[in-house]
C-alpha positions as CSV (number, residue, x, y, z in Angstrom):
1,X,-24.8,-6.0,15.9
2,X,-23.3,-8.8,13.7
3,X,-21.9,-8.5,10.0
4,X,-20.4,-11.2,7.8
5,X,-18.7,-9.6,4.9
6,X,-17.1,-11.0,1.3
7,X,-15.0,-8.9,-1.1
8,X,-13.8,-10.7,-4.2
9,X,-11.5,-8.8,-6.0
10,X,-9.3,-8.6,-9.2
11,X,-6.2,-6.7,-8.1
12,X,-3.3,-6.0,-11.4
13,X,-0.2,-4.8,-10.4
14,X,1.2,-2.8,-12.9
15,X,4.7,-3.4,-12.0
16,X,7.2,-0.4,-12.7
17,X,9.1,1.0,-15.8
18,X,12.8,-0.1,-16.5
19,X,15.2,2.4,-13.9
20,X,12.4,3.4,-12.3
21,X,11.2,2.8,-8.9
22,X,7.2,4.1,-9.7
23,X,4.8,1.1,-8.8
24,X,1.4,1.1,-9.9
25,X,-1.9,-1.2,-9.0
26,X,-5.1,-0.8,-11.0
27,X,-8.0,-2.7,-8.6
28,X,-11.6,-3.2,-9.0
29,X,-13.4,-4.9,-5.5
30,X,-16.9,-5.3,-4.9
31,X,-17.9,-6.2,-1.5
32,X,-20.8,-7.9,0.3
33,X,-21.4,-7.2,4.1
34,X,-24.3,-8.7,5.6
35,X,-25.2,-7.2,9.0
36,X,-28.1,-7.8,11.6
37,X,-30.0,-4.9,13.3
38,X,-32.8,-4.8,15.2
39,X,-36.2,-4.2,14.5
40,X,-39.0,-1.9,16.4
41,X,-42.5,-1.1,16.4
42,X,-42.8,2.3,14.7
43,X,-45.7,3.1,16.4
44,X,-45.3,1.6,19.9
45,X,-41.0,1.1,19.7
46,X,-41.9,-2.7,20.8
47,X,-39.0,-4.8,19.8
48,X,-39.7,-7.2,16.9
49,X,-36.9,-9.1,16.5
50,X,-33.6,-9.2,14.9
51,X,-33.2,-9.1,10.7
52,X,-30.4,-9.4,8.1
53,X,-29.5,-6.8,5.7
54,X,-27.4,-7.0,2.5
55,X,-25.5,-4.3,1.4
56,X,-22.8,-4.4,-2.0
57,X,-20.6,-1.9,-2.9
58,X,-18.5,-1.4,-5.8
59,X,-15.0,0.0,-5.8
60,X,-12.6,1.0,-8.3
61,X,-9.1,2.2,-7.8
62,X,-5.9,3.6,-8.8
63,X,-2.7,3.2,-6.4
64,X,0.4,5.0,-7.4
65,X,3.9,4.6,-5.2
66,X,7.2,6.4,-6.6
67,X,9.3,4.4,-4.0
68,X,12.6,6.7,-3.6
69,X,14.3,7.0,-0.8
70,X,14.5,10.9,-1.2
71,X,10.7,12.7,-0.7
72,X,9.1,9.4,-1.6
73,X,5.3,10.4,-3.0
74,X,2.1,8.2,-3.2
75,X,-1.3,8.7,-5.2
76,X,-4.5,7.0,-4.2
77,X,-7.6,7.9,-6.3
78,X,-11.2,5.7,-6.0
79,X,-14.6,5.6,-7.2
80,X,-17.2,3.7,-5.3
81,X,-21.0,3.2,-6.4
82,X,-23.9,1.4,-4.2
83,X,-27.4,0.9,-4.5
84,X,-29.3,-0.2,-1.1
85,X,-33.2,0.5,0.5
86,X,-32.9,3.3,3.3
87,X,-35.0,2.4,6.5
88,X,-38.3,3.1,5.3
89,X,-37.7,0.6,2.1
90,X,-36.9,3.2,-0.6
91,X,-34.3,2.8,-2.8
92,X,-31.4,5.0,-2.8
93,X,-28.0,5.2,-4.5
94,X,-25.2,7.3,-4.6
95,X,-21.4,7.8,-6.6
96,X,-18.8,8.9,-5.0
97,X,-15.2,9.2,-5.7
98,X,-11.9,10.1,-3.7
99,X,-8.0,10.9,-4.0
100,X,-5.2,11.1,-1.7
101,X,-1.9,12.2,-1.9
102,X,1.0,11.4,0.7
103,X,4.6,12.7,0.2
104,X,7.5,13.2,2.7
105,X,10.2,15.7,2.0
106,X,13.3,14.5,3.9
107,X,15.7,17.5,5.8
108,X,17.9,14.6,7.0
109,X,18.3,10.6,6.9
110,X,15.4,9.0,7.5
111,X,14.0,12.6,9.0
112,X,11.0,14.4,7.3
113,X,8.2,16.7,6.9
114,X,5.0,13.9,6.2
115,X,2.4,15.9,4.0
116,X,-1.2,14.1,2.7
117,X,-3.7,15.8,1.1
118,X,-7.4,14.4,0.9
119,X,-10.4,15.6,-1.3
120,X,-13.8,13.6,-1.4
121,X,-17.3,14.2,-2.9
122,X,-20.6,12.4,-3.8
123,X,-20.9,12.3,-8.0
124,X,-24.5,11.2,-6.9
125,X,-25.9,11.0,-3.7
126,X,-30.2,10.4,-3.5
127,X,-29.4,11.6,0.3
128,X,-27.2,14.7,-0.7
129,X,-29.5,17.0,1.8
130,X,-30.9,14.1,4.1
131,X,-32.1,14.6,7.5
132,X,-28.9,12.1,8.7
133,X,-26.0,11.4,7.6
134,X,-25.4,8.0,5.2
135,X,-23.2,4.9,6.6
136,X,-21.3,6.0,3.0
137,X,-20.5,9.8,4.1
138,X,-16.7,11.3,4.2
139,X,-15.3,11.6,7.8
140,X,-12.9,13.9,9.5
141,X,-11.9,11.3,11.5
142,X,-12.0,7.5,11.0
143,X,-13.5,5.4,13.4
144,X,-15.2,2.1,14.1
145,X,-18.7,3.3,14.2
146,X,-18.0,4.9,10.8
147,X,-16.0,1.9,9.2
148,X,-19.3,1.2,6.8
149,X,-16.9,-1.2,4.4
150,X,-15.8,-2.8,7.5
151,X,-12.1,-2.4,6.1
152,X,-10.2,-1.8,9.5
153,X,-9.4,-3.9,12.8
154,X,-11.6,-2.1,15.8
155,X,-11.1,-3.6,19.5
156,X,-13.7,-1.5,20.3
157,X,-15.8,-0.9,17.2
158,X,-19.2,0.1,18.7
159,X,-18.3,1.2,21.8
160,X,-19.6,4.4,23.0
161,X,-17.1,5.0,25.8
162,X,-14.3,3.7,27.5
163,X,-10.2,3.7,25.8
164,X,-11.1,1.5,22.9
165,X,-13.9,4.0,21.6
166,X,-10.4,6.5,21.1
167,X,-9.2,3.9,18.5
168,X,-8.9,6.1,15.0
169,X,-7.6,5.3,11.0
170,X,-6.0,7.6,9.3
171,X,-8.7,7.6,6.1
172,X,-10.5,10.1,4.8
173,X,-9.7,13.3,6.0
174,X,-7.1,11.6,8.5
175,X,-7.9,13.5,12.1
176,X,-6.9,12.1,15.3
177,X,-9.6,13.4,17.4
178,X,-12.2,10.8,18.4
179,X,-15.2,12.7,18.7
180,X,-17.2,9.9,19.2
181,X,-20.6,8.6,17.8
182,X,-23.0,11.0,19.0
183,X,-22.0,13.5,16.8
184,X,-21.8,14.4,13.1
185,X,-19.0,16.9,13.6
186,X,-16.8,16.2,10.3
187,X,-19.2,13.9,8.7
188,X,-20.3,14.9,5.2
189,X,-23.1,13.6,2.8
190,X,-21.4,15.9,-0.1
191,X,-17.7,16.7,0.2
192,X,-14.7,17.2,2.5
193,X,-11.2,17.8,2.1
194,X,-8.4,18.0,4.7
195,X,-4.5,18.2,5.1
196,X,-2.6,16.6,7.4
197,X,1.3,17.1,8.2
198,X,3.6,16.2,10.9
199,X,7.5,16.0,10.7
200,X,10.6,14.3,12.4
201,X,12.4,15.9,15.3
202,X,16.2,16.1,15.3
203,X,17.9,13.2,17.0
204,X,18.4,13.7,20.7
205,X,15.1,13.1,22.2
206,X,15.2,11.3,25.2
207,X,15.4,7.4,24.5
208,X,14.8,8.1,20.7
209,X,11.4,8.8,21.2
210,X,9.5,9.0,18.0
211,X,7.8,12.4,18.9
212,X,6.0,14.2,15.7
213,X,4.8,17.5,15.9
214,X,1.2,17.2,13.7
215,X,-1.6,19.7,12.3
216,X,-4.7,18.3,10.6
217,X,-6.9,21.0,9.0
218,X,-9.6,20.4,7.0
219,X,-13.3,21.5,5.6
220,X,-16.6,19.7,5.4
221,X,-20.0,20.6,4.1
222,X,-22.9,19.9,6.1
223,X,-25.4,19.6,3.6
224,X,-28.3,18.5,5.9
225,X,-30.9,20.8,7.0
226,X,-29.1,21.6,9.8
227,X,-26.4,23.2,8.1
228,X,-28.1,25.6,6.2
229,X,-27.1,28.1,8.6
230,X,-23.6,26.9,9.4
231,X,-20.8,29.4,8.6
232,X,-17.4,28.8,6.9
233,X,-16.0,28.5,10.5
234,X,-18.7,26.0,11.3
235,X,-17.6,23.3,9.2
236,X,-13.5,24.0,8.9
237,X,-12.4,21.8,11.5
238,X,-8.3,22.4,12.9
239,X,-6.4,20.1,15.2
240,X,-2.4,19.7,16.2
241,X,-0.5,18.0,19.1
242,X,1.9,15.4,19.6
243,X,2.3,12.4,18.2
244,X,4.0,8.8,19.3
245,X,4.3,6.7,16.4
246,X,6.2,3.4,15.7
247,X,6.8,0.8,13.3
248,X,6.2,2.9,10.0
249,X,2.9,4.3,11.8
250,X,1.5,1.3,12.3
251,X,1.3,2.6,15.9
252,X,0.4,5.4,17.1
253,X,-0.6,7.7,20.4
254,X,-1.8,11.0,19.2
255,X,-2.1,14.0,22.4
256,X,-4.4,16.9,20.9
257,X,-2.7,20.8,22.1
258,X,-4.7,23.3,20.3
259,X,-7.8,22.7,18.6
260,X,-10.7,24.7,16.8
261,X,-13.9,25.6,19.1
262,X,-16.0,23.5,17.4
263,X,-13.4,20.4,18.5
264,X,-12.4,21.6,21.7
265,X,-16.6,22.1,22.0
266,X,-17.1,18.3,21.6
267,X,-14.3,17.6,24.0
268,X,-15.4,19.1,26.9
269,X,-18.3,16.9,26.9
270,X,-15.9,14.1,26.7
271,X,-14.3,15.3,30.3
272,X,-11.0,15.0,31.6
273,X,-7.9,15.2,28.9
274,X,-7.3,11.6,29.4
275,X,-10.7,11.3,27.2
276,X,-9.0,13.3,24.4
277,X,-5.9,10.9,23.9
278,X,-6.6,9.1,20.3
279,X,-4.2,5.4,19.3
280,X,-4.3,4.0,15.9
281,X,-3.3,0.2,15.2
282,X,-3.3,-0.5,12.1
283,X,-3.2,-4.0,11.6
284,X,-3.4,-3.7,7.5
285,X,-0.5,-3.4,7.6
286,X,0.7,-6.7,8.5
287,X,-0.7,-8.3,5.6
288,X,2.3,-10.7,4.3
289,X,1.4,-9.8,0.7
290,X,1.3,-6.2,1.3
291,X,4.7,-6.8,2.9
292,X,6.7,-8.4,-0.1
293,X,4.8,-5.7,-2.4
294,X,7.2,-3.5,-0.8
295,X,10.5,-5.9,-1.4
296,X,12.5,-5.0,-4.3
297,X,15.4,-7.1,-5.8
């Protein structure tokens, strides 16, 4: 599959108040990806072809960063609207709106407990209760098969196997389990929220290694027909291990220890433990201008 995708945007920085270190960013996007699929008989499955489909999405939102170095906080709330024909031509359309919160409360220098909260749901959705779940939907876990904006860097963005397909974002409801594409584990068409924490060890570790005790836990609702019998436990997802991250998590290595039965059910299909191990690069966060954002004077 190819894509070509624009996103013009009108970004205002709201700067910060006199002896205060609270930055705020108002920003309103709207983004154009183009992508190619191919085509098939319906009748006979007979390949007709390939054929380009437009897609724009509208995005407002909200980015709040109190920038201290003691239990620094951050607030990140969006709304996002799109209108788009599903695959038998109808139109459909949804609303849906988001908001995350990250703060670290420090027990030492540089040392902390890292806590985000995550809360999504559909305003609107014409495929609340579809049969499948929507390119649009809230995931568990961020990947490149899910990545419908196209808004991360994927080495391996459609594979099915293999160590790139492990590659996961922290978005959403931020889990580091890469369950892969043939599932809708943790994939919503109505709402999910999920917390995530993982905290500093104590200096001492073997050749400073950045080793961080995480948890994710989080709940979904599978609103699909297939989930009309699921039970609480069915859709409340729970996940902690170990993680190696460096450079201000713009790297990481995440090693799943205990996980819910509906995760560690998905994983045994995945085979040996190696298959389990999740990385995140998050290249985003090179951007020069997001970089001297961050430099005060």
């Amino acid at each position: 599959m190819q894509y070509a995708r624009l996103a013009p945007s009108i970004k205002i920085e709201l700067g910060k108040k006199p002896i205060s270190n609270f930055y705020q960013t108002v920003q309103l996007r709207s983004l154009w990806v183009n992508q190619e699929f191919a085509q098939f008989s319906p009748t006979f499955g007979n390949y007709l072809g390939n054929e380009w489909e437009d897609n724009f999405i509208h995005e407002l939102s909200y980015y709040g960063e109190e920038r201290r170095a003691l239990n620094p906080y951050s607030i990140f709330m969006a709304i996002e609207q799109q209108s788009y024909k599903d695959g038998f031509d109808q139109n459909q359309s949804y609303v849906k709106t988001s908001i995350e919160i990250k703060q670290t409360f420090n027990y030492a220098s540089k040392k902390g407990l890292d806590i985000r909260l995550f809360a999504g749901g559909f305003i609107t959705n014409t495929r609340r209760n579809a049969g499948a779940i929507l390119p649009a939907a809230f995931n568990m876990t961020s990947q490149g098969y899910n990545d419908y904006r196209y808004d991360d860097f994927y080495f391996g963005r459609s594979d099915n196997d293999g160590s790139l397909s492990r590659q996961v974002t922290i978005r959403d409801g931020g889990f580091k389990n890469a369950i892969g594409t043939g599932f809708s584990l943790g994939r919503s068409n109505n709402f999910i929220i999920a917390l995530n924490m993982k905290v500093d060890l104590p200096n001492g570790l073997p050749f400073n290694l950045p080793l961080k005790p995480y948890f994710d836990i989080g709940y979904f609702d599978n609103a699909m027909p297939t989930g009309e019998d699921d039970t609480f436990q069915d859709q409340l997802l729970w996940s902690g291990g170990i993680a190696l991250e460096f450079v201000k998590d713009m790297v990481g290595i995440y090693f799943p220890l205990i996980n819910s039965k509906n995760i560690d059910d998905r994983y045994a299909e995945r085979g040996s433990y190696w298959n389990r191990i999740a990385f995140t690069l998050d290249l985003r966060k090179l951007n020069p201008k997001e970089l001297l954002n961050k430099v005060e004077f």
